[in-house]
C-alpha positions in Angstrom: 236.7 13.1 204.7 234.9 10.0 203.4 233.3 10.4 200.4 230.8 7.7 198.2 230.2 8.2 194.7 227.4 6.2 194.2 224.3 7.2 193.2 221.1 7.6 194.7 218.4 6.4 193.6 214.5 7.9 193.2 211.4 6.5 192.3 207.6 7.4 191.7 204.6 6.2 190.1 205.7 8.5 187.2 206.9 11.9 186.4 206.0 13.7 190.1 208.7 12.7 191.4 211.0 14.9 189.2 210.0 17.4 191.2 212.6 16.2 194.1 215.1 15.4 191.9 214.9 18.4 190.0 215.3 19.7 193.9 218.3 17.0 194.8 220.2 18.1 191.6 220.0 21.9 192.0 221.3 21.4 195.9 223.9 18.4 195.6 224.8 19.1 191.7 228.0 16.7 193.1 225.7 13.5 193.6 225.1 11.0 190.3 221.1 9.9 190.5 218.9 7.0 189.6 215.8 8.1 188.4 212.8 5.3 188.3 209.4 6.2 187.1 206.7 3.5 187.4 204.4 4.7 184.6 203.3 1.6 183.6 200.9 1.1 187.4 200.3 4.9 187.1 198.1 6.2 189.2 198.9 4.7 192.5 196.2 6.3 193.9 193.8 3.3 193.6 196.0 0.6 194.1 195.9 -1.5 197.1 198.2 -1.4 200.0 199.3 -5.0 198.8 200.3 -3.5 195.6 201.7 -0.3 196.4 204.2 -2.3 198.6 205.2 -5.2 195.9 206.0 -2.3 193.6 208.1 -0.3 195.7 210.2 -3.2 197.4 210.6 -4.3 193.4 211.8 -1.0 192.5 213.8 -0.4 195.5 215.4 -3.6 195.5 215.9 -3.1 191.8 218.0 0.5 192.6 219.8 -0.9 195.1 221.0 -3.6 192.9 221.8 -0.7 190.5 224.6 0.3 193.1 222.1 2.8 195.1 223.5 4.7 198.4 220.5 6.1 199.5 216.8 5.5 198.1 214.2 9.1 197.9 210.3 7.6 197.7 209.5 10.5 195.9 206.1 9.9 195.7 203.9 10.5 198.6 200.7 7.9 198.1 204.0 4.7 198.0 205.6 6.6 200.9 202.0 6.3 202.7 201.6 2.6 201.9 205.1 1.4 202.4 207.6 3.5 203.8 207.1 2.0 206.8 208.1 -1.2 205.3 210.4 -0.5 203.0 212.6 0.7 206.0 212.3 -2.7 207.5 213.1 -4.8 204.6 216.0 -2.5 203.6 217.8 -1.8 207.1 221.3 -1.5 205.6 220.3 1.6 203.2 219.1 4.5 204.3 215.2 5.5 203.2 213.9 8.9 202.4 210.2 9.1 201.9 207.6 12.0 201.6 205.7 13.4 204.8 202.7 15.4 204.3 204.5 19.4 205.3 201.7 20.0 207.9 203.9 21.0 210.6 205.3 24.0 208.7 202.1 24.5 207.3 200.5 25.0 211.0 203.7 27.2 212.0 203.1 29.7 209.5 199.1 29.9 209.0 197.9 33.2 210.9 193.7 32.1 210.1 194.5 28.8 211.6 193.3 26.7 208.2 195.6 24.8 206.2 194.1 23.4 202.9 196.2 19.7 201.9 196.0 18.8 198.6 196.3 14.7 197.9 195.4 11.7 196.8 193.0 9.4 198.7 195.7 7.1 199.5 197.8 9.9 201.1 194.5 11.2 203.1 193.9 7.2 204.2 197.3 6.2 205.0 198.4 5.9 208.8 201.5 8.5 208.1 199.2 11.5 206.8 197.0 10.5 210.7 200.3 10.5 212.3 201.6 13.4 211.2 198.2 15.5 212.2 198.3 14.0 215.6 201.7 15.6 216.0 201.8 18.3 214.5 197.9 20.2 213.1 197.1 20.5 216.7 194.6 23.6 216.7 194.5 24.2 212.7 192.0 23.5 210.6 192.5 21.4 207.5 190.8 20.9 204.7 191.6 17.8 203.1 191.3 17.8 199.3 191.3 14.8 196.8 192.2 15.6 192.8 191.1 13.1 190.4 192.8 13.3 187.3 195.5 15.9 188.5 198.4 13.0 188.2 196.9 12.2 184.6 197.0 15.4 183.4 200.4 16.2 184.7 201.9 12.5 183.5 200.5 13.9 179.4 202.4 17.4 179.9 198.9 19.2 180.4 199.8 21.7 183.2 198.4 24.9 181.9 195.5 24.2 179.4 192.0 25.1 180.0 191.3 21.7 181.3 194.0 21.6 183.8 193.2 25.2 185.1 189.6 24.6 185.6 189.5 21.7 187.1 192.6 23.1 189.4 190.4 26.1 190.1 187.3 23.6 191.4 189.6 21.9 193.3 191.0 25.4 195.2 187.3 26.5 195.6 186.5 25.2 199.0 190.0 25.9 200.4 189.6 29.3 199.1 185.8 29.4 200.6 187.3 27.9 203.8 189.3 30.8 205.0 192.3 29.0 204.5 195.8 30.6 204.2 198.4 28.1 203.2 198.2 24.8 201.0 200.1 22.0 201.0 201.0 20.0 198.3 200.8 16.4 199.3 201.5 14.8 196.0 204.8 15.0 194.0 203.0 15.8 191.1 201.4 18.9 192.2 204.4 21.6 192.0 204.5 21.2 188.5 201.1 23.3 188.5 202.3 25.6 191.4 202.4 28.5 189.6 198.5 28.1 188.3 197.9 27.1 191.9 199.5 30.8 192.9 197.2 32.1 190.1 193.8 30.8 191.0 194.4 31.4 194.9 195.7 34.4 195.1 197.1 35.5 198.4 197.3 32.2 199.9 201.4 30.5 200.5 201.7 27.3 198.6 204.3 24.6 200.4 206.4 22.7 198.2 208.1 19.8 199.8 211.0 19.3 197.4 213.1 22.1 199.1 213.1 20.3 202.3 213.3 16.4 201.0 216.9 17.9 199.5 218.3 18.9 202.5 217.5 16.0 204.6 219.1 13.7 201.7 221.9 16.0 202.3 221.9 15.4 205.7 221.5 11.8 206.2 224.4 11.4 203.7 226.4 13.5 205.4 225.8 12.0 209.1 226.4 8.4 207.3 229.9 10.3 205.7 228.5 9.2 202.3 228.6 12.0 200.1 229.6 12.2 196.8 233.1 13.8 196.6 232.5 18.1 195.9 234.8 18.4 193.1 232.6 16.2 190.7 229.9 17.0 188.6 226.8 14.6 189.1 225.6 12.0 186.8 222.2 10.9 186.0 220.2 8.2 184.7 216.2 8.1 183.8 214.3 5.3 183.9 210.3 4.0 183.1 208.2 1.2 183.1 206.3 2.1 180.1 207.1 4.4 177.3 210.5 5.6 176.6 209.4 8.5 174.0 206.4 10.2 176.0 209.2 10.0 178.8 211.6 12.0 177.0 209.1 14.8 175.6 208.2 14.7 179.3 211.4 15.3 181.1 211.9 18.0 178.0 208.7 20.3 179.1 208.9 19.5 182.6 212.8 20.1 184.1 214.1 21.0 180.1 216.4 18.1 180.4 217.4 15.8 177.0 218.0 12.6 178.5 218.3 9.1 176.9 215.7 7.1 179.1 215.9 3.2 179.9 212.8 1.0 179.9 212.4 -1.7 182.4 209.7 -4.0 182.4 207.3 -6.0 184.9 207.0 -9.4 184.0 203.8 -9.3 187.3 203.4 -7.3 189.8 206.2 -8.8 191.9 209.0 -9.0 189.4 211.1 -6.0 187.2 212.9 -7.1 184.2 216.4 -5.6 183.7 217.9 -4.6 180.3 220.3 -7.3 181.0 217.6 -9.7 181.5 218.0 -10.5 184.8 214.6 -11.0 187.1 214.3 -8.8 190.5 211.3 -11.5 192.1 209.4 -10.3 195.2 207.9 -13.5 197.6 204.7 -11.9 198.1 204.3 -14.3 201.1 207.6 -12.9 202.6 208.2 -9.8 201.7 211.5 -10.8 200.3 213.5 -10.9 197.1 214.0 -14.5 195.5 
């Protein structure tokens, strides 16, 4: 059997997407990871579609470079913007991204409403009005944005008074709505599931991360690329901004001590490695330089 002990590699705006690793780690503990949070541009929510792409071809380019197998967008808003893209710039490495679970979503709910919870970016992008084309045919959704959600998860706040009230305005007209299953639409959001299960009782909350695992398992294993079983994975963290709030980060949110790497942008187009080399993005091509 062919194995490949290289890593893969997973970025986000910031500390969401630690709720697919945490999920890729727990189901492949065999496979060494690359995590790379962006927390320097964070939230990505407002940014443009311009700069939502420039980052992610940076940072993708950047964790291929790092020796990546396989790259996980584990954030949904860059996976709206520039999935799309990414898989054409990056043909030779397979791309995972984050698709909005409405299709389960609409299996499962008996009152035929399904609330989403996202960010606007997620709710404007064309994969969010693909994938309800295809698949909310008949259910009801209820589309709900949460400013300041991401911030207060990125500062550790999951479960003060803050958080729960405004997590408990946001529920309100999915409760009101008759709907009977939510889907989280943002990486960030399972890090308040459990005050999510509080506030609306009775209702089935979706988290991705379960599902992004096993089809990471699966395209590795149709490409014959996984890590050998008899290993024990390896992981790296990485951020744009600052390497302490990081670390108390990772420690409250997956328990994990970690030493964490900083790597800077010198523009929005360019990542600065701790060896000093530049990763340049032609904004006029779409290409590394």
């Amino acid at each position: 059997m062919m194995t490949n002990n290289r890593p893969i590699g997973v970025f986000d705006s910031g500390v969401g997407g630690l709720s697919v690793w945490r999920e890729i780690a727990r189901q492949l503990p065999h496979e060494d990871t690359l995590y790379f949070a962006d927390q320097v541009h964070i939230p990505y929510g407002p940014r443009t579609l311009g700069q939502l792409r420039s980052f992610s071809e940076a940072i993708a380019r950047f964790l291929i470079d790092q020796g990546s197998k396989l790259i996980v967008v584990a954030c949904n808003t860059a996976s709206a913007a520039a999935l799309k893209h990414l898989r054409a710039v990056f043909p030779e490495v397979p791309i995972v991204g984050m698709e909005p679970a409405v299709k389960p979503a609409a299996q499962q709910t008996r009152t035929g409403v399904v609330g989403v919870m996202a960010t606007p970016a997620t709710f404007q992008g064309e994969l969010f009005a693909s994938v309800v084309e295809r698949f909310a045919n008949g259910v009801r959704l209820i589309n709900q944005v949460c400013p300041g959600l991401v911030e207060q998860i990125e500062a550790g706040q999951v479960s003060t008074p803050e958080t729960m009230a405004m997590l408990d305005r946001f529920l309100a007209p999915i409760r009101s709505g008759g709907a009977d299953t939510i889907v989280l639409a943002c990486t960030h959001y399972p890090f308040v599931i459990e005050a999510i299960r509080a506030l609306a009782p009775g209702i089935e909350v979706i988290d991705p991360a379960p599902a992004i695992a096993r089809q990471v398992n699966r395209v590795l294993s149709e490409r014959g690329e996984s890590a050998a079983a008899d290993r024990i994975g390896r992981h790296r963290f990485m951020t744009s901004d600052d390497r302490a709030a990081f670390q108390a980060v990772l420690r409250q949110l997956i328990q994990i001590d970690a030493d964490v790497e900083v790597v800077r942008w010198r523009d929005e187009h360019t990542v600065e490695r701790g060896d000093g080399r530049l990763l340049r993005i032609n904004p006029e091509s779409g290409r590394g330089a």
